[in-house]
C-alpha positions in Angstrom: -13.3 37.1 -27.5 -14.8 37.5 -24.0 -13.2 36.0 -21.1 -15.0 35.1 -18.0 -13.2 36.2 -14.4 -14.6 33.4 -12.4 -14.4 33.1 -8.2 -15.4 29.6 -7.0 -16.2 29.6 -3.0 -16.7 25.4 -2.8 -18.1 25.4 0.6 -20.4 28.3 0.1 -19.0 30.9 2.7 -20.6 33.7 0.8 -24.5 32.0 1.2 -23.9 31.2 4.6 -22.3 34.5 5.8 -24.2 36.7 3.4 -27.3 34.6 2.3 -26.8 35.8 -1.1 -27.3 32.6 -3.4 -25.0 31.6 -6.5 -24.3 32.5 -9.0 -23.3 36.1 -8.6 -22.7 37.6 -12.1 -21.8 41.4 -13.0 -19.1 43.7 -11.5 -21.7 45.6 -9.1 -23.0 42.5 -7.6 -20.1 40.8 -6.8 -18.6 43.8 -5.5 -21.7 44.3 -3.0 -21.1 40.3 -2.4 -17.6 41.1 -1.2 -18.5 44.4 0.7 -20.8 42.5 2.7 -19.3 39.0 3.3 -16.0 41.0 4.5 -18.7 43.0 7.0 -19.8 40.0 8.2 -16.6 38.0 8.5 -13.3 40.5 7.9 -11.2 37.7 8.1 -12.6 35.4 5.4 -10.3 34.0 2.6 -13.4 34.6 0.5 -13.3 38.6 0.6 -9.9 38.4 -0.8 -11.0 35.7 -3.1 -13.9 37.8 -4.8 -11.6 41.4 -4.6 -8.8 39.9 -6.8 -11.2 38.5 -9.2 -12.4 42.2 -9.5 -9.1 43.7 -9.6 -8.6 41.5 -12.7 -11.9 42.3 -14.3 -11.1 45.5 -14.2 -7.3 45.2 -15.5 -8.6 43.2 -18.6 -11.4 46.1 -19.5 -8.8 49.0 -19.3 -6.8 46.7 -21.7 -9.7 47.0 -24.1 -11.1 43.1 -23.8 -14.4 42.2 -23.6 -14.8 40.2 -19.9 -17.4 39.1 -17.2 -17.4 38.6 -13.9 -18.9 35.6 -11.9 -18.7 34.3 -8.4 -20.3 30.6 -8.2 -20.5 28.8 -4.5 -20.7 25.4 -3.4 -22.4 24.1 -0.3 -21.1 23.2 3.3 -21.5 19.6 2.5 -18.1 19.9 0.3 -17.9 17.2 -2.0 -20.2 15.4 -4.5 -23.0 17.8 -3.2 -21.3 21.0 -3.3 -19.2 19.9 -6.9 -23.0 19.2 -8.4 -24.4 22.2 -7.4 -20.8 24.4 -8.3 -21.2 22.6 -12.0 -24.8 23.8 -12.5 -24.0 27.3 -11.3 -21.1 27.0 -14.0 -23.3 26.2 -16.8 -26.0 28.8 -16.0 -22.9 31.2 -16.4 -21.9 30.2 -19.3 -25.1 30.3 -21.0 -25.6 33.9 -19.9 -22.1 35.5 -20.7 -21.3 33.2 -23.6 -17.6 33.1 -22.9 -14.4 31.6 -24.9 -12.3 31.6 -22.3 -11.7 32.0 -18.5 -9.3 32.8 -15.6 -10.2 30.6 -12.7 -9.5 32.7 -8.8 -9.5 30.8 -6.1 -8.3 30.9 -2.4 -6.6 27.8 -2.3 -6.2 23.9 -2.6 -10.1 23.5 -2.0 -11.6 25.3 -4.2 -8.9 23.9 -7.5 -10.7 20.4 -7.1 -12.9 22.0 -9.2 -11.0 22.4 -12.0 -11.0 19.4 -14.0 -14.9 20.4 -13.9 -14.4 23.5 -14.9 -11.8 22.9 -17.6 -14.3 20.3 -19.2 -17.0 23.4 -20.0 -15.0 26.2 -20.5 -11.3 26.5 -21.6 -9.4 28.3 -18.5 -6.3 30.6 -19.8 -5.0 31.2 -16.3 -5.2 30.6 -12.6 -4.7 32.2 -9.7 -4.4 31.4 -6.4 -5.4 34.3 -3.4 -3.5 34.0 0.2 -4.0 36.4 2.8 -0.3 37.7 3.8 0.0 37.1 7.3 -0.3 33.3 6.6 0.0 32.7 2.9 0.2 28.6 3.1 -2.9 28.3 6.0 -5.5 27.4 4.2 -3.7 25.1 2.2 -2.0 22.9 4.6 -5.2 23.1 6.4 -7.0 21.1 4.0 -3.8 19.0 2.9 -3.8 18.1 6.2 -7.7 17.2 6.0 -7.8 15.4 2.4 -4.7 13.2 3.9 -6.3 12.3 7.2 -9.0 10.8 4.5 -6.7 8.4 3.0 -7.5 4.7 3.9 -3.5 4.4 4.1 -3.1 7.3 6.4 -5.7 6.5 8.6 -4.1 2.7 9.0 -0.8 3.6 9.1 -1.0 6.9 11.5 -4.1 7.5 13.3 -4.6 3.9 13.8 -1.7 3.3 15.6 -1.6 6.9 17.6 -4.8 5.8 19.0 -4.0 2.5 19.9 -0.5 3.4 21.7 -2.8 6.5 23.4 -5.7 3.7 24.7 -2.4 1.0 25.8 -0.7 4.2 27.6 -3.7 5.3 29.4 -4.8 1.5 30.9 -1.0 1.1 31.8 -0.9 4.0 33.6 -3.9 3.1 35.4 -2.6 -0.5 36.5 1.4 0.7 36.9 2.4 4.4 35.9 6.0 3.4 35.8 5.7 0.8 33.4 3.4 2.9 31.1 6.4 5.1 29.9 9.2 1.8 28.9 6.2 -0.5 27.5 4.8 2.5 25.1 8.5 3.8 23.8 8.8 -0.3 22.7 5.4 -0.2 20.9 6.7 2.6 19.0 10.3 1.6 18.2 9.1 -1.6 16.8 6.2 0.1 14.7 9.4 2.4 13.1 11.1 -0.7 12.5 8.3 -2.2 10.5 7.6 0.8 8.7 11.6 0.9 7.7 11.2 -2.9 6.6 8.0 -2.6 4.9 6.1 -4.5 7.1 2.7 -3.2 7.3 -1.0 -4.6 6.7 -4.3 -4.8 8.4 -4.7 -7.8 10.8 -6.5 -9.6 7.8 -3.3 -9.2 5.3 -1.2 -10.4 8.6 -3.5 -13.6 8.9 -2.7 -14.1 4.8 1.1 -13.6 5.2 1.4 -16.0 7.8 -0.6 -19.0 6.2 1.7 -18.2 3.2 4.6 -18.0 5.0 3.8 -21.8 7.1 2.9 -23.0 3.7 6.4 -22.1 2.0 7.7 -23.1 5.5 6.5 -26.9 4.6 7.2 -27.0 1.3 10.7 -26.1 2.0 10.9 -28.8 4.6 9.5 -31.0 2.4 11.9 -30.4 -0.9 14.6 -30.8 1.3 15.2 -27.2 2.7 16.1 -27.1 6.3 18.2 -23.9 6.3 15.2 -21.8 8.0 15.6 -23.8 11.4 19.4 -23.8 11.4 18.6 -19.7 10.9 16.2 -19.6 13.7 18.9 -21.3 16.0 21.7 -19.0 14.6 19.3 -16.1 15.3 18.9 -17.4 19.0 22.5 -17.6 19.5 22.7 -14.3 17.8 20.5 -13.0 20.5 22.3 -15.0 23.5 25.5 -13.4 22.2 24.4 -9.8 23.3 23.0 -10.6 25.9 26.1 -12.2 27.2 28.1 -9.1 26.1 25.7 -6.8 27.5 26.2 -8.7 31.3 30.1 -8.8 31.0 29.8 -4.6 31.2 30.4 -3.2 34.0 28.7 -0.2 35.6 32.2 2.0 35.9 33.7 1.3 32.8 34.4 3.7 29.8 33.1 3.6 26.7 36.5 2.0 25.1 36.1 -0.9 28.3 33.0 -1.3 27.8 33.3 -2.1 23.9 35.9 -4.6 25.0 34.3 -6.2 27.7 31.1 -6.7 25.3 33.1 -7.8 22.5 35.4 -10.7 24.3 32.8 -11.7 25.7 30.4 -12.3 22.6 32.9 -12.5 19.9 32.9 -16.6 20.1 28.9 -16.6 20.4 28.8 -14.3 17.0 31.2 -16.7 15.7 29.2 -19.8 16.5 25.8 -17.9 15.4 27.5 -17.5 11.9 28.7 -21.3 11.6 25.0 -22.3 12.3 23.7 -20.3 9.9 25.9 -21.9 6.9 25.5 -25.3 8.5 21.8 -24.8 7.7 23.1 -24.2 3.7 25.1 -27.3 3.9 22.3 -29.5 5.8 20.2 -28.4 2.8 22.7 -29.1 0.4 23.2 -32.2 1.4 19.3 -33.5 1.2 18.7 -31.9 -1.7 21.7 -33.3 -3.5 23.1 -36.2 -1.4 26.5 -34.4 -1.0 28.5 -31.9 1.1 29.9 -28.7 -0.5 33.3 -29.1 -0.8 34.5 -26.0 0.5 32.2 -26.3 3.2 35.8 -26.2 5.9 37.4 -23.3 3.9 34.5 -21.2 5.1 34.0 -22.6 8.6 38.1 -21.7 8.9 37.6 -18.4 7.3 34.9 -17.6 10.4 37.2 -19.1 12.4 40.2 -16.9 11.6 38.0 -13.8 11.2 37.2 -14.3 15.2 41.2 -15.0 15.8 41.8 -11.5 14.4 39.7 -9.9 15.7 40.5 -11.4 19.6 43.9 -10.5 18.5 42.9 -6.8 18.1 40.7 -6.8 21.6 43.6 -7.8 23.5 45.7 -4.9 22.1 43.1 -2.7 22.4 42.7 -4.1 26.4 46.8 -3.3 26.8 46.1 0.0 25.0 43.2 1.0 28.0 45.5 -0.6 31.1 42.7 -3.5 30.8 45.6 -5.8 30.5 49.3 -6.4 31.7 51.4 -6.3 28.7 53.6 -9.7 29.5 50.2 -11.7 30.1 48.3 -10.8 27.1 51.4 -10.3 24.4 51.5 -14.1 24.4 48.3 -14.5 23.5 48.2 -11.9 20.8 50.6 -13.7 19.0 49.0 -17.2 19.0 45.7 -15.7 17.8 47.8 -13.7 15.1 49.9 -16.8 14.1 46.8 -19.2 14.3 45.0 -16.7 11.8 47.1 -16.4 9.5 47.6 -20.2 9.3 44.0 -20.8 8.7 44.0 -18.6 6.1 47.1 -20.2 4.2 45.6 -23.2 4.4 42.6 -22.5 3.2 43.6 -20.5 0.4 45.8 -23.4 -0.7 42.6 -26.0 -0.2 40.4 -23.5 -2.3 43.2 -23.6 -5.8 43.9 -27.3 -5.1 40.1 -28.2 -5.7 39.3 -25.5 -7.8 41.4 -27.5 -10.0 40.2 -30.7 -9.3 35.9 -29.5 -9.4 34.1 -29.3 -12.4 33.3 -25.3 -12.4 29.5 -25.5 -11.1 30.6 -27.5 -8.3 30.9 -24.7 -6.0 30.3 -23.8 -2.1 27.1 -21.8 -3.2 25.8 -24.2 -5.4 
């Protein structure tokens, strides 16, 4: 059995820095290879590369088995060009040294592309990878880097968009520095946002998903399906809510007053935003069946009771912070309370009255 040590250099550093053409065969010549690439360049990965596939050579003959030594290199044009020319350097190899198997050195990620190549000629019985010490993962991350900054999805999705926000910062700050800054931190919030929801796509998939999304738009309209408008007005009181919240704050508050101030403020708004938003179930209900859920006021009164509760709990939490005299808001606590827990009697009791009374798939979802 004869095994073949064999160094691949895929971008041909060795012709380039030595002018020494592959393949290199025999212990002597790649040892002169290696002598004078590392005089011409000490730091190349290459020198390494070449001495480790020498240090193994020469392990395997004091063992007592048969092995060669090869060095085959690429070309600067790494790719299709320097695989071609690696893969008839490989076969002019193996005609010469007649090998059954091989151990594959190389000094990286780069050079293994070559491997399924390799692998298809000659069976390989072990690899190894060469690092120089002071920076074992360099060279690989390097050309991580480089292979990923290839990638049709990388390019779209990173160094599309850092050039874009790069060109919008650089005209804003031309027309209004102190604008640049607020309108670029946006940008970028709302491309994390998309990312996090899975909304990406070139502006041609964007054109698509938008004549989809009017078409299913109609068609809903036209089978009867109205609950996307009601959810574009809930969504706008949604909106109005915090905004409303966000004015009731006052500059000298504390965090705890300004939660309360927000939330008294926009609790009703949230509450309204919510009723729209199942009105929009029941408007579609209605057209599509000609009838109204029949639980349709149990939910409305369970919103409605949530939002008592919760008003109860802001005015405690205003006596709690000295927002609030105790005698003028204790009153109201217990009418919000009381009023709450009314709703939510009633309701219950409506919902097991006409449970009994509806067929089972006569429900509010349905």
């Amino acid at each position: 059995m004869r095994t073949l040590v064999l160094c691949v250099d895929r971008d041909d550093d060795i012709g380039v820095k030595t002018g020494v053409k592959g393949p290199v065969i025999g212990r002597e010549d790649n040892l002169a290879v290696a002598t004078k690439l590392g005089l011409a360049d000490p730091e190349d990965a290459d020198v390494n590369t070449v001495l480790t596939a020498i240090s193994i050579y020469d392990d395997l003959k004091k063992a007592g088995k048969e092995a060669e030594i090869a060095t085959i290199c690429g070309d600067v044009r790494v790719g299709t060009i320097s695989d071609g020319i690696l893969t008839g350097q490989l076969e002019q190899v193996i005609e010469e040294t007649r090998p059954t198997g091989a151990f594959l050195v190389s000094d990286g990620a780069e050079d293994e592309y070559i491997f399924p190549m390799i692998a298809s000629r000659i069976r390989v019985d072990h690899v190894r990878r060469v690092f120089v010490r002071q920076s074992p993962a360099l060279e690989s991350t390097y050309y991580m880097i480089a292979k990923a900054m290839k990638n049709k999805k990388v390019q779209r999705r990173i160094l599309f968009p850092i050039g874009l926000v790069i060109t919008i910062f650089g005209a804003l700050y031309i027309i209004n520095p102190a604008l640049a800054p607020s309108f670029i931190g946006v940008a970028i919030g709302l491309y994390v946002i998309f990312l996090a929801l899975g909304i990406s796509g070139s502006p041609t998939e964007w054109a698509h998903r938008l004549n989809e999304g009017y078409e299913r738009f109609k068609n809903n309209l036209i089978s009867g399906d109205v609950s996307i408008i009601f959810s574009f007005v809930a969504l706008v009181f949604f909106l109005l809510a915090i905004f409303v919240g966000l004015d009731a704050i006052q500059g000298n508050d504390s965090l705890g007053q300004m939660f309360v101030h927000f939330s008294a403020a926009s609790l009703w708004w949230f509450i309204l935003a919510l009723l729209i938003f199942e009105g929009g179930r029941v408007a579609t209900a209605y057209f599509r069946k000609g009838k109204v859920p029949k639980h349709v006021l149990v939910v409305a009164a369970t919103f409605i009771a949530i939002g008592l509760v919760f008003f109860a709990t802001l005015q405690s939490l205003s006596i709690w912070l000295g927002m609030e005299d105790l005698q003028n808001s204790l009153w109201l606590i217990y009418v919000s309370t009381g009023l709450a827990v009314f709703i939510g009697i009633a309701g219950a009791i409506s919902y097991r009255s006409r449970e009994k009374e509806l067929p089972a798939e006569e429900t509010w979802r349905h």
